[in-house]
C-alpha positions, 0 to 999 in steps of 0.5 A, a space after each residue: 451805513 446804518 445810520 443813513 438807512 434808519 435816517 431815511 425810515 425815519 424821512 420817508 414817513 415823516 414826508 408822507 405826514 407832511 403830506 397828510 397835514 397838506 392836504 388837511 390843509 386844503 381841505 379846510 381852505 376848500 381846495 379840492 384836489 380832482 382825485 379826491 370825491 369831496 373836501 371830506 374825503 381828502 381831509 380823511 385821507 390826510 389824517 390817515 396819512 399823518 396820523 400813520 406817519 406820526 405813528 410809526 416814527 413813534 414806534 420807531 423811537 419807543 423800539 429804539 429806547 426800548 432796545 437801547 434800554 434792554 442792552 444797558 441792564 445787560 452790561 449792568 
């Protein structure tokens, strides 16, 4: 059950920078979503989403090793 729950932290991010790369994307082949001001706006938006999203899957990922890490000197 753990497992299918880190799986999906893992997931949802990982959507949210696909999303960003998206509508990065657009913005460069200039097409413009309505919810957005300008191309420059939605490109900002975009960056933000995947640079979070890359961002905390990489944490993600350096607390896992860390933990993983810190119990091996343990049972050492």
């Amino acid at each position: 059950m753990i497992r299918i729950i880190a799986v999906l932290m893992l997931l949802i991010p990982g959507i949210v920078s696909a999303y960003g790369i998206k509508l990065m994307r657009d913005a460069l082949f200039s097409e413009f979503y309505p919810i957005f001001v300008h191309t420059d706006v939605q490109f900002v938006v975009g960056l933000l989403l995947f640079l979070g999203g890359v961002a905390f899957v990489g944490g993600f990922i350096v607390h896992r090793d860390r933990k993983k890490r810190e119990q091996a000197k343990k049972n050492d």
